[in-house]
C-alpha positions in Angstrom: 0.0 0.0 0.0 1.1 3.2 -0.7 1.0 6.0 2.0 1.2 9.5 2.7 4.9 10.9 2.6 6.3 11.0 6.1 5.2 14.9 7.2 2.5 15.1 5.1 -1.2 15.0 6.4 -4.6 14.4 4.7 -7.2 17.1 5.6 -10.5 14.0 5.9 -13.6 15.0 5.5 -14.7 15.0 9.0 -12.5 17.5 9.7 -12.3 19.9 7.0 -14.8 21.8 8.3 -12.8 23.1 10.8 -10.8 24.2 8.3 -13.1 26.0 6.5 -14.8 27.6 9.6 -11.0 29.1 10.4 -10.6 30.3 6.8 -13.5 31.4 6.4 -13.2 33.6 9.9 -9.5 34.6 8.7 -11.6 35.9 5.3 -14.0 38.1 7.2 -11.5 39.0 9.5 -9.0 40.5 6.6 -12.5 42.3 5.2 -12.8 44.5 7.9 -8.8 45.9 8.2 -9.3 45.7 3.8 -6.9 43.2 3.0 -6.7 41.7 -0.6 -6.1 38.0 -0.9 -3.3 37.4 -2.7 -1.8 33.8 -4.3 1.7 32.6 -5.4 2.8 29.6 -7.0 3.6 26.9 -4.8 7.9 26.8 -6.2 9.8 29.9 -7.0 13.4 30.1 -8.5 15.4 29.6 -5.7 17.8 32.7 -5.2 14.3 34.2 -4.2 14.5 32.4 -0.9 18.8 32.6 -0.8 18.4 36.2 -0.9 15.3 36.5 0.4 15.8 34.8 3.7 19.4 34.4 3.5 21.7 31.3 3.0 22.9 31.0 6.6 19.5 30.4 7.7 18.8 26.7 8.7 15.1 27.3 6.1 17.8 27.8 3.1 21.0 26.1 4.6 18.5 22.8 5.8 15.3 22.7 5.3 14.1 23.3 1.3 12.7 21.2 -0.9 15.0 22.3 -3.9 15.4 20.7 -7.1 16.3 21.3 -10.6 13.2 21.2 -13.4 13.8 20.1 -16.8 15.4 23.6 -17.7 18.0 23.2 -15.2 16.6 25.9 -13.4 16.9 25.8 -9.5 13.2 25.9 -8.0 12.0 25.4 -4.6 8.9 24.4 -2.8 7.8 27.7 -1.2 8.8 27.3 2.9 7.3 30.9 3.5 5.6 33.5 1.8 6.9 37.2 2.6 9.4 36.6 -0.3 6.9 35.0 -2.9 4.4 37.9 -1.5 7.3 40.8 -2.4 8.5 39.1 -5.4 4.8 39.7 -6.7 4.6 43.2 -5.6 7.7 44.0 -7.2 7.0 42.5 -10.6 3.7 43.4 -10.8 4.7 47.3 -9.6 2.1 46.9 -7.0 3.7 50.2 -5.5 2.6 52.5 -8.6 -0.8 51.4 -8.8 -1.4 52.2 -5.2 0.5 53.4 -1.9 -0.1 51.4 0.6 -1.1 47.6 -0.8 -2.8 45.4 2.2 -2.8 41.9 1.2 -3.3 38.1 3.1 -2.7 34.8 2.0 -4.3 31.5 2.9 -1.5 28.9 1.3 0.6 25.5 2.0 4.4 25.8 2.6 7.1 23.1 2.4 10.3 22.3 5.0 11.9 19.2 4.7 12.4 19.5 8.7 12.0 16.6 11.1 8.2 16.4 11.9 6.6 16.5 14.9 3.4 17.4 17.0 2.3 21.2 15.0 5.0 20.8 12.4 4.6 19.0 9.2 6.6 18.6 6.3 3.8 20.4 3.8 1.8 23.1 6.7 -0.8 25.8 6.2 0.2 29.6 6.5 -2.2 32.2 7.3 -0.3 35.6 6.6 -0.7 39.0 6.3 2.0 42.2 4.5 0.9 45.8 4.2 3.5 47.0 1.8 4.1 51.2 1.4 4.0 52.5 4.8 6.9 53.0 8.3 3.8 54.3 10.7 3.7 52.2 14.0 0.1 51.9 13.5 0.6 49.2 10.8 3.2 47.4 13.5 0.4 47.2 16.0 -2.6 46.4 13.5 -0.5 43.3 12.7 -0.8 42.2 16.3 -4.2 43.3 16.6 -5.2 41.1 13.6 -3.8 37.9 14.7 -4.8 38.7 18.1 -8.3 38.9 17.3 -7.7 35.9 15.4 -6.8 33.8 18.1 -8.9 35.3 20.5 -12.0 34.8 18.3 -11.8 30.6 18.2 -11.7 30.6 22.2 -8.0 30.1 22.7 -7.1 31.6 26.2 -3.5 30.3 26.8 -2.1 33.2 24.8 0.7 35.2 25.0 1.8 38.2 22.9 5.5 38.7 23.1 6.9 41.8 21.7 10.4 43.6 21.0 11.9 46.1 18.0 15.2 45.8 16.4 15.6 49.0 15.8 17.3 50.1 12.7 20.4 48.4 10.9 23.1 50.8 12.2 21.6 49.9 15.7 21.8 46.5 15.1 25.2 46.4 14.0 26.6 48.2 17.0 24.9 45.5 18.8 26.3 42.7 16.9 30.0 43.5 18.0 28.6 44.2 21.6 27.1 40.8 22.0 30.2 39.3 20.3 32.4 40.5 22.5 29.8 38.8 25.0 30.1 35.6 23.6 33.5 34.9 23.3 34.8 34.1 26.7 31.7 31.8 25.9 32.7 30.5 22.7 33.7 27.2 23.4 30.7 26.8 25.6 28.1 26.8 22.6 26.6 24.2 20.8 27.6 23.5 17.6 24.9 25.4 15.9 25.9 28.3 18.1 29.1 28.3 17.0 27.9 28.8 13.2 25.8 31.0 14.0 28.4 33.0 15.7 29.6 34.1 12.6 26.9 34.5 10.3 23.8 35.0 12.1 24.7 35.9 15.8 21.2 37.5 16.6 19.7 33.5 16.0 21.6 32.1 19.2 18.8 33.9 21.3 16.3 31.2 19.2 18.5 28.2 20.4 17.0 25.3 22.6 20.3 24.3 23.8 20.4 24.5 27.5 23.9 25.4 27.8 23.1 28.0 25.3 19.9 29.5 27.2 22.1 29.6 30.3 24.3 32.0 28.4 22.3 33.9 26.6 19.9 34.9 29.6 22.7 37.3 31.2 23.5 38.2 27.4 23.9 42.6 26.9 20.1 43.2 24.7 19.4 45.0 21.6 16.5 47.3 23.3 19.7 48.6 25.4 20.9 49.9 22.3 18.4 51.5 20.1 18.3 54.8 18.9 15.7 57.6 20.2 13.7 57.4 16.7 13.5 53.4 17.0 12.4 53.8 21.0 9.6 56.2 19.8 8.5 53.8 17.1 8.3 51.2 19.7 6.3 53.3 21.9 3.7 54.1 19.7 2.9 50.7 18.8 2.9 49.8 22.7 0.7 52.9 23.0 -2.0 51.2 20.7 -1.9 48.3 21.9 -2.6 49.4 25.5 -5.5 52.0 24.3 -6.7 48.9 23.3 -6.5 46.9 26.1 -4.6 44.3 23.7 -2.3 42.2 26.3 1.6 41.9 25.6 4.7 41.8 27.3 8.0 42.9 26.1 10.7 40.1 25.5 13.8 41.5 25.1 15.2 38.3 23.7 13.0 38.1 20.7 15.0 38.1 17.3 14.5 38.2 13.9 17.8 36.9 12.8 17.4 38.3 9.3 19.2 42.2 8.4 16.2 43.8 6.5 14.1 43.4 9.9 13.3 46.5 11.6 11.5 47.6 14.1 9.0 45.8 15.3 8.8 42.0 16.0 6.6 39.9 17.7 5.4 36.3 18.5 2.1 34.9 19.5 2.8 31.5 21.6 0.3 29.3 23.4 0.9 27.5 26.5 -1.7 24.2 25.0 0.6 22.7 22.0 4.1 21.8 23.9 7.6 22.9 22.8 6.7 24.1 19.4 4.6 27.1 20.9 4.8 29.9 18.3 1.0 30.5 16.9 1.9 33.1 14.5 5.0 35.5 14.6 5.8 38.7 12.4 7.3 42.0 12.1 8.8 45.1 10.0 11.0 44.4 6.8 11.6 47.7 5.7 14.4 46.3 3.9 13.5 43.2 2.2 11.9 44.9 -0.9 15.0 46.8 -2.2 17.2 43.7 -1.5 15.0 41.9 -3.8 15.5 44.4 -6.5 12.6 46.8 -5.9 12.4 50.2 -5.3 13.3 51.0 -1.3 9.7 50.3 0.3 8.9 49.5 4.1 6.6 46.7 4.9 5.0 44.8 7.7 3.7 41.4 8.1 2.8 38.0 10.1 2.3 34.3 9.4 0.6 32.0 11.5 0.9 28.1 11.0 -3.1 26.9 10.3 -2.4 22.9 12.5 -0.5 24.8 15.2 -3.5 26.5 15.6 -6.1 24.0 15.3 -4.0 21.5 17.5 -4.2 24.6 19.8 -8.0 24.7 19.7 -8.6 20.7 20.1 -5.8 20.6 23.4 -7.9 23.9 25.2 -10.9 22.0 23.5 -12.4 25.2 21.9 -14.1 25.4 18.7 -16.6 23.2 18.9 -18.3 23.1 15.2 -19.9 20.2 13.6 -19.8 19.4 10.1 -22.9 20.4 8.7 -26.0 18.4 8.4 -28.1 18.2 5.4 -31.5 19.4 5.1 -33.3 16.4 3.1 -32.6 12.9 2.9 -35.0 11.0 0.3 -36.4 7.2 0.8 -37.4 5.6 -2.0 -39.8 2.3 -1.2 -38.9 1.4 -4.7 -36.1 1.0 -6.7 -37.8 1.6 -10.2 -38.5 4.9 -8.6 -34.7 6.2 -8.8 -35.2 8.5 -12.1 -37.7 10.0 -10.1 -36.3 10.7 -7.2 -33.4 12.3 -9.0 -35.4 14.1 -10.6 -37.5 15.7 -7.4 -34.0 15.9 -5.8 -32.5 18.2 -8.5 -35.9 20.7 -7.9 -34.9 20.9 -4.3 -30.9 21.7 -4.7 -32.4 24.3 -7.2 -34.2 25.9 -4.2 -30.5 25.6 -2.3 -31.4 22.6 -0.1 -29.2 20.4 1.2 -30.6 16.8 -0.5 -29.2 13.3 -0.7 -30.3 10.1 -2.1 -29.4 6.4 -2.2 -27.3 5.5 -4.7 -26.7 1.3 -3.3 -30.3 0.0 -3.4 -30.4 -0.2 0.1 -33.3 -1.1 2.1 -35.9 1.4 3.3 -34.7 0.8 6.8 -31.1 1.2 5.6 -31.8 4.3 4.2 -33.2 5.5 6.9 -30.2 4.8 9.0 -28.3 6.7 6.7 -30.4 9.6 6.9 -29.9 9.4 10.8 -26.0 8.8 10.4 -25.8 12.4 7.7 -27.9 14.1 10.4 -30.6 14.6 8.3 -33.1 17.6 9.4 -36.2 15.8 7.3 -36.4 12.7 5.2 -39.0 13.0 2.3 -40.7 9.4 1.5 -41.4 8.8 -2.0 -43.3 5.7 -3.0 -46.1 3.0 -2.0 -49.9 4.4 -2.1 -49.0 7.8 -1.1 -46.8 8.1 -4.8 -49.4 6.8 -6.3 -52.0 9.8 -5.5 -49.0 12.0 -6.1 -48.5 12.9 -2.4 -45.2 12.0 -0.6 -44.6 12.0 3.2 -42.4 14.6 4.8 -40.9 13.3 8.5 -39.4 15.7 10.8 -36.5 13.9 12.1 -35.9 16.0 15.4 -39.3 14.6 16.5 -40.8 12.2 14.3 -43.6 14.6 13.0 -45.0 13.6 9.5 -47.2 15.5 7.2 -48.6 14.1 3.9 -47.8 16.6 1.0 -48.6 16.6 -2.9 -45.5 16.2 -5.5 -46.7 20.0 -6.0 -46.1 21.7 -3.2 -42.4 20.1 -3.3 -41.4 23.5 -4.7 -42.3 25.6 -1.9 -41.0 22.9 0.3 -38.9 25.2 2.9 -42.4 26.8 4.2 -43.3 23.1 5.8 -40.1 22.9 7.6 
């Protein structure tokens, strides 16, 4: 038998409407802030992600599905979307037909990473990018969004974590003080430390070694060094978040390990889905735009992983929707009647009802059962004495109420209900 890949999931049908129910609440969310969807192929050339992300990164260095297609052209399997997202805006010159373009995406990504409970091999993204504007207001919508998100399905175990990054310059300076930091530490580190050490320093803060989180907590901070412009961009979007009673904390350790972040960063982790926490996390990339051959534009943005979330949901035990039932089940007591049935069951989908028939012959009494197991709000009864007069029976399954009805008044069927 062949099987799924190993990190790979099938979405069933008994549970895809959970899926739906969170997309479709992501879609009316991004309605009221006016966000555009937006879609990407699922592969891009693959110095989109090497410059996008960077090649020190473990997504680039590890964790791509890359391959060469019959062109010889390097392409990869999309492992996030911020680049796909600005690789569109730039080609498109989404920036001259309008300032400021708002845009969310609803998408699968791919990381050939080991998998585990909330992380797959092929996951779902929910993500968000406002593209043309530096105001603080766009830092703290982001949160705000995902917040309300979250908040919305009934998760409570939430926890908004918050920093900036300042600008590059800032950053910079920093690096060489936290080097100087780490080297009486140096041969302390992990292995992965000690890479990143030289070409991503900021991304030790992310390590889960313990020797390395015992170093890192007495570790000099960025916030220590920022500039007065980047501390009053970080206040305003604190200052919004507090009018509006959103709850955060500030976590001076938070990184974005790339160099166009700025600013702003932030995660969203739940204390219901076990080490791999992070619900969604974003943050400003005023940068990433120009390094990807655009004109200089700033940008903001989040991403939040869709079975994190709905493993978050089914642990606090929240989001409790059913699949939904259909309105009309029809029995046939004969099975010469089938043409006819069909053909009463097309009228009724015409008048947007919910209708099923049986297809295997069964018996009446197996129909019925069926009926019972698709949650049927009313079986209609089509055959014996009653067909013959032209009536059929209409049963209330909730509590067994029948009414006799003529084949006519099948058209107006939803005022019997």
């Amino acid at each position: 038998m062949i099987k799924a890949i190993t990190g790979t999931k099938d979405i069933l049908p008994d549970e895809i409407h959970k899926w739906l129910f969170f997309e479709n609440l992501v879609r009316e969310k991004m309605s009221f802030y006016n966000y555009q969807e937006i879609r990407t192929p699922i592969f891009e050339e693959t110095t989109l992600f090497s410059r996008g992300i960077g090649e020190a990164t473990d997504i680039v260095s590890k964790e791509m599905y890359t391959f060469n297609d019959r062109s010889e052209v390097s392409v990869t399997l999309k492992p996030e979307m911020t680049a796909s997202v600005v690789r569109a805006f730039i080609e498109h010159s989404l920036g001259k037909k309008q300032a400021l373009n708002k845009l969310f995406y609803i998408s699968p990504m791919f990381r050939q990473e080991r998998p585990q409970a909330g992380r797959l091999r092929q996951f779902h993204q929910v993500g968000v990018e406002a593209i043309g504007s530096t105001n603080p207001a766009l830092d703290a919508e982001m949160i705000i969004i995902a917040y309300e998100i979250l908040d919305q399905l009934g998760l409570k175990k939430l926890s908004i974590k918050i920093n900036s990054l300042g600008i590059p310059e800032s950053r910079e300076k920093y690096k060489l003080i936290l080097s100087d930091y780490l080297k009486k530490y140096y041969e302390q580190l992990s292995d992965d430390s000690k890479k990143r050490f030289t070409t991503n320093i900021l991304r030790i803060f992310d390590s889960k070694d313990e020797k390395d989180i015992q170093i890192m907590k007495d570790a000099p901070l960025l916030i220590e060094q920022l500039d007065e412009n980047s501390l009053s961009h970080f206040e305003q979007v604190r200052s919004i978040l507090t009018n509006l009673r959103i709850p955060y904390e500030i976590e001076p350790r938070l990184v974005r390990g790339l160099d166009y972040y700025t600013h702003t960063t932030f995660e969203i982790v739940s204390g219901s889905i076990g080490s791999q926490s992070a619900l969604c996390g974003g943050g400003r990339y005023d940068l990433l735009i120009e390094q990807l051959g655009g004109v200089p534009t700033p940008g903001v943005g989040f991403a939040a992983g869709i079975e994190r979330i709905l493993l978050a949901c089914e642990n606090e035990e929240v989001m409790d929707i059913q699949p939904n039932k259909i309105d009309i089940y029809i029995i046939r007591l004969e099975k010469e009647l089938l043409p006819k049935v069909y053909e009463l069951s097309n009228q009724l989908r015409i008048q947007q009802i919910t209708t099923e028939i049986d297809y295997l012959d069964r018996s009446v009494k197996a129909q019925m059962r069926e009926a019972n197991r698709l949650g049927a709000k009313y079986v209609v009864i089509i055959g014996g004495d009653e067909f013959k007069n032209n009536n059929f029976i209409l049963k209330n399954m909730s509590n067994s109420e029948e009414k006799l009805l003529n084949i006519a008044q099948l058209t107006d069927i939803k005022s019997f209900f």
